[in-house]
mmCIF file as Biopython writes it, N, C-alpha, C and O atoms, coordinates in Angstrom:
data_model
#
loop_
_atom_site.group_PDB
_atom_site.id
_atom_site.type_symbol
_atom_site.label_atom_id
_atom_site.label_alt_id
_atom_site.label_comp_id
_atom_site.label_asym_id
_atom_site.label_entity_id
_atom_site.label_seq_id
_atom_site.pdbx_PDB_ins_code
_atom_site.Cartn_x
_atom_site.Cartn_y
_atom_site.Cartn_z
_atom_site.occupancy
_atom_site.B_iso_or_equiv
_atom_site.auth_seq_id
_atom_site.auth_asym_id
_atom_site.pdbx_PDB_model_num
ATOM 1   N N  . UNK A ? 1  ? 83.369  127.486 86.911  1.0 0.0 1  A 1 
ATOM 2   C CA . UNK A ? 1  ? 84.723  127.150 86.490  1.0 0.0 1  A 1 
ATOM 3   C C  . UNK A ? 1  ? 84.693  126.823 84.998  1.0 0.0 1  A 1 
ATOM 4   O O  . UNK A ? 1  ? 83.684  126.336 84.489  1.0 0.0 1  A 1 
ATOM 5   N N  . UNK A ? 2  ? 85.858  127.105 84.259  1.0 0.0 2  A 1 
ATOM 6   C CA . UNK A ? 2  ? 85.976  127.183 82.595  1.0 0.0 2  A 1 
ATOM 7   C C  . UNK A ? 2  ? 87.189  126.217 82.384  1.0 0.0 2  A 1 
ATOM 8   O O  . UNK A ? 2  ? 87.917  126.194 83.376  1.0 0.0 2  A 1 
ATOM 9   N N  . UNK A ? 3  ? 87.520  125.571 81.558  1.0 0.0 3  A 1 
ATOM 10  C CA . UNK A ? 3  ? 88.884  125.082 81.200  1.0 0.0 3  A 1 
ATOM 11  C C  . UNK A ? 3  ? 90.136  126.128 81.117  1.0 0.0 3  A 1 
ATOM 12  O O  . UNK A ? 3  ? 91.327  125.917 81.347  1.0 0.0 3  A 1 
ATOM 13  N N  . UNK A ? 4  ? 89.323  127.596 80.623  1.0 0.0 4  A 1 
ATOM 14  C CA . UNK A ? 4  ? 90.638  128.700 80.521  1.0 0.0 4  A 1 
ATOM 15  C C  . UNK A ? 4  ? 91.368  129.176 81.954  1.0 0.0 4  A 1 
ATOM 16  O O  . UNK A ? 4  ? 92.397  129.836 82.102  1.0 0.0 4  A 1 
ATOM 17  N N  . UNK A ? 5  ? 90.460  128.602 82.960  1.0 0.0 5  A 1 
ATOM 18  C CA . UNK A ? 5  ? 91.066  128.666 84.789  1.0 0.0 5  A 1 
ATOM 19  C C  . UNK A ? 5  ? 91.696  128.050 84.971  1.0 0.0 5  A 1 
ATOM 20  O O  . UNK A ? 5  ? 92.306  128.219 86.026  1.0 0.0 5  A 1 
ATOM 21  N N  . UNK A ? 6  ? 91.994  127.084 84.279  1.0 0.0 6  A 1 
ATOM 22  C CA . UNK A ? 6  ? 92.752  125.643 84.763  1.0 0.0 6  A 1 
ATOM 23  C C  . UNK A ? 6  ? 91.640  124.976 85.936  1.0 0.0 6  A 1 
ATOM 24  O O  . UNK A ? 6  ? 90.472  125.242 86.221  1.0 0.0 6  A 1 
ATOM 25  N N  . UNK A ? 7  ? 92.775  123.840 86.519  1.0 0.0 7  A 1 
ATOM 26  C CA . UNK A ? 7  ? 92.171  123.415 87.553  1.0 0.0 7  A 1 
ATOM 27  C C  . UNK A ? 7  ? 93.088  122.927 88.546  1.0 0.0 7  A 1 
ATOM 28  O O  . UNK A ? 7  ? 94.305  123.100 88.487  1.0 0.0 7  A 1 
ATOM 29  N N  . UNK A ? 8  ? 92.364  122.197 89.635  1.0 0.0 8  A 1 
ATOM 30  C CA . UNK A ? 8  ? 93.435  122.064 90.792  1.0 0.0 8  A 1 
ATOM 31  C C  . UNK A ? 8  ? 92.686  120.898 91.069  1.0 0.0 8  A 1 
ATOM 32  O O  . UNK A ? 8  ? 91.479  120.660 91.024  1.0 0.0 8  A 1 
ATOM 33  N N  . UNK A ? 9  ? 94.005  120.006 91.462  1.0 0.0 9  A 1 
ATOM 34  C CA . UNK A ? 9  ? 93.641  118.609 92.075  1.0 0.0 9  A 1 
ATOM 35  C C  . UNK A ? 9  ? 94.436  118.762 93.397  1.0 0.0 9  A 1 
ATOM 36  O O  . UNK A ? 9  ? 95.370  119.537 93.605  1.0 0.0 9  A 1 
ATOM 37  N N  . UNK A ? 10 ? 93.777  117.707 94.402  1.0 0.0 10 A 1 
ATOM 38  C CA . UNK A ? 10 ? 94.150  117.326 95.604  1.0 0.0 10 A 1 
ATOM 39  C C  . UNK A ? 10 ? 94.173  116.046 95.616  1.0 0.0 10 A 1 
ATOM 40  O O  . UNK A ? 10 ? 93.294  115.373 95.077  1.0 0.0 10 A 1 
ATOM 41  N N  . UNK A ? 11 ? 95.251  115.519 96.274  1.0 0.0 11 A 1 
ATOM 42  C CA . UNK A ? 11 ? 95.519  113.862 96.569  1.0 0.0 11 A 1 
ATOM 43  C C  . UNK A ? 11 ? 96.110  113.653 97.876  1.0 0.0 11 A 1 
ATOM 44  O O  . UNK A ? 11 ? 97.208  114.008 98.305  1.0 0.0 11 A 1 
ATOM 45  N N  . UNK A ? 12 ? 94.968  112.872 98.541  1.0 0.0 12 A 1 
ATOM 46  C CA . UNK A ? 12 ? 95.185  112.589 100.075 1.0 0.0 12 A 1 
ATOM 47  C C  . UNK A ? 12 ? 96.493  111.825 99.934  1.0 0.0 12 A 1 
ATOM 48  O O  . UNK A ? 12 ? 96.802  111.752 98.744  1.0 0.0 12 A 1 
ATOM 49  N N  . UNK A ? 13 ? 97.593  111.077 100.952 1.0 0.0 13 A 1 
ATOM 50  C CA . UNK A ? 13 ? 98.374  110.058 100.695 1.0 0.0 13 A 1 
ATOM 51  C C  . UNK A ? 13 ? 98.572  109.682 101.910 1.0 0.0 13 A 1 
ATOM 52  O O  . UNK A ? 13 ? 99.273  110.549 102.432 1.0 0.0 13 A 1 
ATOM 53  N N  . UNK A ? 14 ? 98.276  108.648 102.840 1.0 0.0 14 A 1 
ATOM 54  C CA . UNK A ? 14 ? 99.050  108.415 103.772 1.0 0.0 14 A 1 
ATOM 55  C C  . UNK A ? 14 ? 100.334 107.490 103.914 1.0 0.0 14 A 1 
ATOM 56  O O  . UNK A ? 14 ? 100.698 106.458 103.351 1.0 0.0 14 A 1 
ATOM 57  N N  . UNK A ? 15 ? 100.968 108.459 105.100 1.0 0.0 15 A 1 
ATOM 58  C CA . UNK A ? 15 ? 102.456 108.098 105.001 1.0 0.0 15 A 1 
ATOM 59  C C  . UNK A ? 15 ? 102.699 107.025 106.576 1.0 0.0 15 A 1 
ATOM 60  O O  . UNK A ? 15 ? 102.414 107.474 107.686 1.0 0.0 15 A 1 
ATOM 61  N N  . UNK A ? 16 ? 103.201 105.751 106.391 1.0 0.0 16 A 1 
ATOM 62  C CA . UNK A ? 16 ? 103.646 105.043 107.485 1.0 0.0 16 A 1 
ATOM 63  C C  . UNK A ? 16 ? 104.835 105.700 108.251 1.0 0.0 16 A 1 
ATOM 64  O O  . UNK A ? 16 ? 105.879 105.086 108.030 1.0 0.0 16 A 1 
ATOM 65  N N  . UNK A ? 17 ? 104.953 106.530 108.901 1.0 0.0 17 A 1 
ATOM 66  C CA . UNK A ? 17 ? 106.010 106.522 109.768 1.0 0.0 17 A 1 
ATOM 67  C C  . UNK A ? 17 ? 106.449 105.989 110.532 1.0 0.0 17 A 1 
ATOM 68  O O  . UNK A ? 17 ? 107.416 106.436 111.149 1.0 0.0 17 A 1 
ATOM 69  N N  . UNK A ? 18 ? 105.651 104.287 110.901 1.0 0.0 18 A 1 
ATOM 70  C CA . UNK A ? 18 ? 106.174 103.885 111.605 1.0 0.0 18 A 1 
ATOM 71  C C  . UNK A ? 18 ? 107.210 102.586 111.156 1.0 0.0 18 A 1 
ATOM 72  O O  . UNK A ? 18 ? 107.756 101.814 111.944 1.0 0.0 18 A 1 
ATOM 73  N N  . UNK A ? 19 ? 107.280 102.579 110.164 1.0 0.0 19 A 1 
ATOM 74  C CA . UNK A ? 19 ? 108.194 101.754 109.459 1.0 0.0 19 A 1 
ATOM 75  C C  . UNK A ? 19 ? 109.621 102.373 109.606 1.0 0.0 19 A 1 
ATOM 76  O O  . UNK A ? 19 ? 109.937 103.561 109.668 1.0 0.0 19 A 1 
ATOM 77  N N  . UNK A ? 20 ? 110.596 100.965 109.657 1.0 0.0 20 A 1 
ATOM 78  C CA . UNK A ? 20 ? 112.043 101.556 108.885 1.0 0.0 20 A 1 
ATOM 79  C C  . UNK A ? 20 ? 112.420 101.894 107.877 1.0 0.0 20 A 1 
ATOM 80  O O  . UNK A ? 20 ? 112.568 100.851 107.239 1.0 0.0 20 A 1 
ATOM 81  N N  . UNK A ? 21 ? 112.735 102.841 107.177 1.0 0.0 21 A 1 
ATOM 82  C CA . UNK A ? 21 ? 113.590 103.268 106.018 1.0 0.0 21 A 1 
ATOM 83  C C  . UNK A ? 21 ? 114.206 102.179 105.659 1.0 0.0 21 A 1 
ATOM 84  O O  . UNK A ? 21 ? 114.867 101.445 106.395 1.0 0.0 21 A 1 
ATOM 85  N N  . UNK A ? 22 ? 113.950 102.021 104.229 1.0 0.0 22 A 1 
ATOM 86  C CA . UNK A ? 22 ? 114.785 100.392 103.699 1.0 0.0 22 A 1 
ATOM 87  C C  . UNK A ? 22 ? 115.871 101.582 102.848 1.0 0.0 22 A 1 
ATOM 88  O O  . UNK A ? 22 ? 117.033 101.246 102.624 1.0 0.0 22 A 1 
ATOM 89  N N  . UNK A ? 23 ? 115.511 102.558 102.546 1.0 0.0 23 A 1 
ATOM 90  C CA . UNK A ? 23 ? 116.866 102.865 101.848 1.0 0.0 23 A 1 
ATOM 91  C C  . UNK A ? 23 ? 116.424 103.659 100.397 1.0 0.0 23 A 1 
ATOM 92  O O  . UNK A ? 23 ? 116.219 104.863 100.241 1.0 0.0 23 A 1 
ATOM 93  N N  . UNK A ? 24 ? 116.346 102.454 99.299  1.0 0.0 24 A 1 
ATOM 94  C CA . UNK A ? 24 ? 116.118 102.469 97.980  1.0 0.0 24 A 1 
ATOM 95  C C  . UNK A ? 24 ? 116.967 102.895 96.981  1.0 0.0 24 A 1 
ATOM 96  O O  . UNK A ? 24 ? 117.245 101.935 96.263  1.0 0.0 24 A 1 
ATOM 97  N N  . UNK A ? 25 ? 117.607 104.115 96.547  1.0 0.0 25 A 1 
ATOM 98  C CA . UNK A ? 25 ? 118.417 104.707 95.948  1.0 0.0 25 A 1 
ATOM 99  C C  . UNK A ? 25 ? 118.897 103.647 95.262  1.0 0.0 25 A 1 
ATOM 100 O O  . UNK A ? 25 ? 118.207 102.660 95.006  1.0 0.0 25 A 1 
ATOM 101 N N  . UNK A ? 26 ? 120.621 103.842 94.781  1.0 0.0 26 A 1 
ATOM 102 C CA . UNK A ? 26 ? 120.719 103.751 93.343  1.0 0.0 26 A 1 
ATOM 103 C C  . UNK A ? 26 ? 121.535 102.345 93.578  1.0 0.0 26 A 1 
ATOM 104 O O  . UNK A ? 26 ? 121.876 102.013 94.714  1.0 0.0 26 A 1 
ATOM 105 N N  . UNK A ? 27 ? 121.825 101.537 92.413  1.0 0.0 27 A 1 
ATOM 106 C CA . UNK A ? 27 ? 122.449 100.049 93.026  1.0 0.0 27 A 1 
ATOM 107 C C  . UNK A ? 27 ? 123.598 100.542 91.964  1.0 0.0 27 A 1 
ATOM 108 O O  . UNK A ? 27 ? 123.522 101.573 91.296  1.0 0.0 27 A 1 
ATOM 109 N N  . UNK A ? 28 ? 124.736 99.545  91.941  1.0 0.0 28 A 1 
ATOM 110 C CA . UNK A ? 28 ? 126.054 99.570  91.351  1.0 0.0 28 A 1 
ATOM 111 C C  . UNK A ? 28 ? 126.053 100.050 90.327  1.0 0.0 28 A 1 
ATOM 112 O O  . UNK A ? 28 ? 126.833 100.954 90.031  1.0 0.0 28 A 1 
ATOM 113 N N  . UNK A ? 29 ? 124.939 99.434  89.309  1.0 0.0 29 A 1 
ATOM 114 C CA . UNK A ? 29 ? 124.887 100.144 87.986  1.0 0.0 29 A 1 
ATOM 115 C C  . UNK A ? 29 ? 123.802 101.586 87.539  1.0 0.0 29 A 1 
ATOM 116 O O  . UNK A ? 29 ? 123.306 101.766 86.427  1.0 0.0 29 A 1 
ATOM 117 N N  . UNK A ? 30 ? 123.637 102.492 88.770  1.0 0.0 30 A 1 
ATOM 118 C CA . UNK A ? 30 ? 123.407 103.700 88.768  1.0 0.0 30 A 1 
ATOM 119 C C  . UNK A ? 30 ? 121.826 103.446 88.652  1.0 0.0 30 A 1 
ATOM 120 O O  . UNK A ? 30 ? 121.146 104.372 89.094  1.0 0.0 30 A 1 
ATOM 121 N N  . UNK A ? 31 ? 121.189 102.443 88.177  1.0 0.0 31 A 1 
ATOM 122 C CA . UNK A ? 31 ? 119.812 101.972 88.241  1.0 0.0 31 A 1 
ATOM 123 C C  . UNK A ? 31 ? 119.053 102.245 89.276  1.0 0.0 31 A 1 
ATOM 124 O O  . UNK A ? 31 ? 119.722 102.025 90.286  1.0 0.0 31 A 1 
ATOM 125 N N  . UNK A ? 32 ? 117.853 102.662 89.583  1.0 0.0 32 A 1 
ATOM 126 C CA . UNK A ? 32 ? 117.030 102.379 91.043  1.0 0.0 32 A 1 
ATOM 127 C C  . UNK A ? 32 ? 117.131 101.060 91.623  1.0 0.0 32 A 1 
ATOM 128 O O  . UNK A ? 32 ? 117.683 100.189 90.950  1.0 0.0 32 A 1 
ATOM 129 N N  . UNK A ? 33 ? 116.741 100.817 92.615  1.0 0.0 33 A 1 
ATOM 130 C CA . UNK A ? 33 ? 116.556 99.290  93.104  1.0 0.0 33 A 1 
ATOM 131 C C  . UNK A ? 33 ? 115.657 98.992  92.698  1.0 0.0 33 A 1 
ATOM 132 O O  . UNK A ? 33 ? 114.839 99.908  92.611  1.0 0.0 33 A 1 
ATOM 133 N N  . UNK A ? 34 ? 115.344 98.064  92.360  1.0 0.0 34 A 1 
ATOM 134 C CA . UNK A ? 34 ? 113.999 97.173  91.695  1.0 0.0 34 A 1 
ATOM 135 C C  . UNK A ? 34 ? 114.343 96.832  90.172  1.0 0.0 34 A 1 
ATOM 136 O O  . UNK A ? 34 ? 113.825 95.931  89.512  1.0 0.0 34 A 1 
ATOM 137 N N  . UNK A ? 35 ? 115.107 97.537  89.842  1.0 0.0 35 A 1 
ATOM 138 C CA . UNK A ? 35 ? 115.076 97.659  87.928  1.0 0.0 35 A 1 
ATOM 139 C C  . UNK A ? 35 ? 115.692 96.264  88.052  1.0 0.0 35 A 1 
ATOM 140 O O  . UNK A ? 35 ? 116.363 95.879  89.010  1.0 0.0 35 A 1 
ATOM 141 N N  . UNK A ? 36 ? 115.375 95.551  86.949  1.0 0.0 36 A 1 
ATOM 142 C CA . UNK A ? 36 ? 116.110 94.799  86.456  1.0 0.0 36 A 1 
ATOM 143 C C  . UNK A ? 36 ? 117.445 95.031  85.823  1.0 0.0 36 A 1 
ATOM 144 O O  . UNK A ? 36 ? 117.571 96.241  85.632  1.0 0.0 36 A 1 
ATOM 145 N N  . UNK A ? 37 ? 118.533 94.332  85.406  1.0 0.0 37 A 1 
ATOM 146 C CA . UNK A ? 37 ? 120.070 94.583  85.330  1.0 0.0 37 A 1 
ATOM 147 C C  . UNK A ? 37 ? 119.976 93.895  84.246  1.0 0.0 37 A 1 
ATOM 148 O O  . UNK A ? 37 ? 118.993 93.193  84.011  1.0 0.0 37 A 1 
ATOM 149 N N  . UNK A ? 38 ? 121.093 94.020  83.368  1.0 0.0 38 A 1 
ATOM 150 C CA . UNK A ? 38 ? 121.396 93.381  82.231  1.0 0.0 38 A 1 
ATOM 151 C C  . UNK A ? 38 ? 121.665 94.531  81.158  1.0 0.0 38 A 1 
ATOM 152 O O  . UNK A ? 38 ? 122.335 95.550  81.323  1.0 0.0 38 A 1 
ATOM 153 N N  . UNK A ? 39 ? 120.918 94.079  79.917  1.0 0.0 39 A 1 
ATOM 154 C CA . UNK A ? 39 ? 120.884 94.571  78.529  1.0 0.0 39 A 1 
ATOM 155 C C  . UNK A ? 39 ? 119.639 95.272  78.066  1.0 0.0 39 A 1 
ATOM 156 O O  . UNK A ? 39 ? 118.766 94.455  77.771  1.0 0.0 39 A 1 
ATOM 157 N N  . UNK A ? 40 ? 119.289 96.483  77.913  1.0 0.0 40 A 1 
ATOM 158 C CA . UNK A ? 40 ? 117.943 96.932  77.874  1.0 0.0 40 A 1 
ATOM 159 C C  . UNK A ? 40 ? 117.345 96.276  76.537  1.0 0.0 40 A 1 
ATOM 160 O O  . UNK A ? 40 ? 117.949 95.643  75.671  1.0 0.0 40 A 1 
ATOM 161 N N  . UNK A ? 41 ? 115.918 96.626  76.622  1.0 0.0 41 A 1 
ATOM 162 C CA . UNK A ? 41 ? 115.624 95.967  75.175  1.0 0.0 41 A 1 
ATOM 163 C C  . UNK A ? 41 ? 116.440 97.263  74.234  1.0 0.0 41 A 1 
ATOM 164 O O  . UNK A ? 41 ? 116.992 98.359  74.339  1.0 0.0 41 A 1 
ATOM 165 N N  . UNK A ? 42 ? 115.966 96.021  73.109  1.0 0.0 42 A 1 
ATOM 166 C CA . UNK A ? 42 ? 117.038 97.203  71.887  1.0 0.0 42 A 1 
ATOM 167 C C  . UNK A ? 42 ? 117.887 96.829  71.551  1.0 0.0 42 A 1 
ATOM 168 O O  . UNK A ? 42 ? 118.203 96.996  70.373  1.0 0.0 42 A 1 
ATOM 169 N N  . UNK A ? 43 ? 118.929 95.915  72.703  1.0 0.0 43 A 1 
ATOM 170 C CA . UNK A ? 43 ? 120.173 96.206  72.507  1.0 0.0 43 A 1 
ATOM 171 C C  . UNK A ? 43 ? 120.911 97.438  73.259  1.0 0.0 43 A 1 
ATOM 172 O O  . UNK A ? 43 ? 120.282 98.420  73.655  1.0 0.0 43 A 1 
ATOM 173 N N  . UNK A ? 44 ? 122.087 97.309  73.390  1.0 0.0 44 A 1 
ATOM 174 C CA . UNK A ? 44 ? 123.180 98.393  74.054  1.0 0.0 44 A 1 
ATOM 175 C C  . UNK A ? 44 ? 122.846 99.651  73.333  1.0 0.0 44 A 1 
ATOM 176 O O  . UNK A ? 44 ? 123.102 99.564  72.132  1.0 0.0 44 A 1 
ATOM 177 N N  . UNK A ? 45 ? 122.372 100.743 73.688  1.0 0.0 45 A 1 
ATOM 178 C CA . UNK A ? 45 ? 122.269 101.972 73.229  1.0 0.0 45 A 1 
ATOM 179 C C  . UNK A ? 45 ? 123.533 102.714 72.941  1.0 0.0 45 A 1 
ATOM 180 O O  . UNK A ? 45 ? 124.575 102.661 73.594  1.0 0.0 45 A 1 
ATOM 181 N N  . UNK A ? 46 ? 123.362 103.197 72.196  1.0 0.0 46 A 1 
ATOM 182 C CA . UNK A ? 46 ? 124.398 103.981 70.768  1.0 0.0 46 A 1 
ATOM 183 C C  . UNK A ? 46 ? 125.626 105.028 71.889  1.0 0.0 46 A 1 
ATOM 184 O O  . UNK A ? 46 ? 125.349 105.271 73.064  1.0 0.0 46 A 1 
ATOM 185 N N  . UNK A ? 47 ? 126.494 105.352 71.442  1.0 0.0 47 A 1 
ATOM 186 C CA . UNK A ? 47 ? 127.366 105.901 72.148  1.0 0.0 47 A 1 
ATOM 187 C C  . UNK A ? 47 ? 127.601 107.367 71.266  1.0 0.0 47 A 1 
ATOM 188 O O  . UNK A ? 47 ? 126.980 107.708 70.259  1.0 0.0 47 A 1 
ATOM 189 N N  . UNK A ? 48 ? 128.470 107.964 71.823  1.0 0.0 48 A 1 
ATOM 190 C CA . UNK A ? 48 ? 128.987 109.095 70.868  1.0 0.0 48 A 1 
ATOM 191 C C  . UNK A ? 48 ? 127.812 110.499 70.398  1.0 0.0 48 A 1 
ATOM 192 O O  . UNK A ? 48 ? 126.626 110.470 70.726  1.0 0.0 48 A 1 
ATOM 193 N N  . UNK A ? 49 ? 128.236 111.278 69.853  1.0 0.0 49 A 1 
ATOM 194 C CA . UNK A ? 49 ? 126.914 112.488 69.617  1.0 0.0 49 A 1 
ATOM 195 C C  . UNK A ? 49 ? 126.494 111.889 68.390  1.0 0.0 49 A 1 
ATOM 196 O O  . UNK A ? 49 ? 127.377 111.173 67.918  1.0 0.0 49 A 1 
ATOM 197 N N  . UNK A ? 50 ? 125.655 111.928 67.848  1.0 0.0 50 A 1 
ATOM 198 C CA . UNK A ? 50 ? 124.596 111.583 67.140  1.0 0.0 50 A 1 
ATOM 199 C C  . UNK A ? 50 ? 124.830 112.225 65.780  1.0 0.0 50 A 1 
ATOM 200 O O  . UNK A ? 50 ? 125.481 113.255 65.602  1.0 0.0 50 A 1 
ATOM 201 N N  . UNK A ? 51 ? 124.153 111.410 64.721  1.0 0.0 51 A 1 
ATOM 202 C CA . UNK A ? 51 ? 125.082 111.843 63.612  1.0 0.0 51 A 1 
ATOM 203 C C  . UNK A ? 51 ? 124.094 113.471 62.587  1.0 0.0 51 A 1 
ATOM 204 O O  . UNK A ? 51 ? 122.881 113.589 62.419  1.0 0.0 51 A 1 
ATOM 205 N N  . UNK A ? 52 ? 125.038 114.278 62.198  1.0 0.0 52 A 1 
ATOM 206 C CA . UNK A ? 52 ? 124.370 115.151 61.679  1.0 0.0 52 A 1 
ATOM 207 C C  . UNK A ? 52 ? 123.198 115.349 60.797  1.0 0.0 52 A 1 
ATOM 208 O O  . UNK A ? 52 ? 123.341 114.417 60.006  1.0 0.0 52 A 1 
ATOM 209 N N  . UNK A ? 53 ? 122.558 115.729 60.583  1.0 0.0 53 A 1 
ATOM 210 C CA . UNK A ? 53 ? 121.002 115.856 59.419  1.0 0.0 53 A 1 
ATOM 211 C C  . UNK A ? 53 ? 121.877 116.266 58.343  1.0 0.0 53 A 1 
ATOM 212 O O  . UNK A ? 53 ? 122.890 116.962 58.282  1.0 0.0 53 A 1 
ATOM 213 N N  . UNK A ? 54 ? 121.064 115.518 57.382  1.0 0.0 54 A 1 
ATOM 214 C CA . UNK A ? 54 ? 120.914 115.513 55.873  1.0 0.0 54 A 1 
ATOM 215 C C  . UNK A ? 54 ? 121.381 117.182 55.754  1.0 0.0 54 A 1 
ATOM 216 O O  . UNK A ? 54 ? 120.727 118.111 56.230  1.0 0.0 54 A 1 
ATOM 217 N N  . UNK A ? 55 ? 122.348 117.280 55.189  1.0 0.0 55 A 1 
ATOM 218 C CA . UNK A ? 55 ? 121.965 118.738 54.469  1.0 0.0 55 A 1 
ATOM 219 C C  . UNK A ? 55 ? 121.558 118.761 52.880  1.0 0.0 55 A 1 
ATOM 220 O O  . UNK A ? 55 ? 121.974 117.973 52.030  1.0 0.0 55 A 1 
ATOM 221 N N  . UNK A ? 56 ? 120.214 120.367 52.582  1.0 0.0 56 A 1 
ATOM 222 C CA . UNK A ? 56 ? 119.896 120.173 51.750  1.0 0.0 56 A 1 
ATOM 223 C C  . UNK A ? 56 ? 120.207 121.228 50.381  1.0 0.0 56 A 1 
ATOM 224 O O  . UNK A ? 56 ? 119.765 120.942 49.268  1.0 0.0 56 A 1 
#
């Protein structure tokens, strides 16, 4: 085998089927469940299309 073949991985995973489905998907503010809510860092991210490049 060469790097120019690529390669192939395998990953076992086992799956509980015997559990209930809790659900997960998206909460009020379109977020996954788990995320934290609020104000991202940064600050409120910018709105509107983005402003044009320098012309030269």
């Amino acid at each position: 085998m060469d790097v120019a073949s690529g390669y192939t991985v395998r990953l076992a995973v086992g799956v509980d089927t015997g559990t209930t489905p809790t659900g997960g998907g998206l909460g009020g503010d379109g977020a996954p469940s788990g995320v934290p809510g609020g104000t991202p860092p940064g600050g409120t991210p910018p709105t509107g299309a983005p402003p044009a490049p320098p012309s030269d």
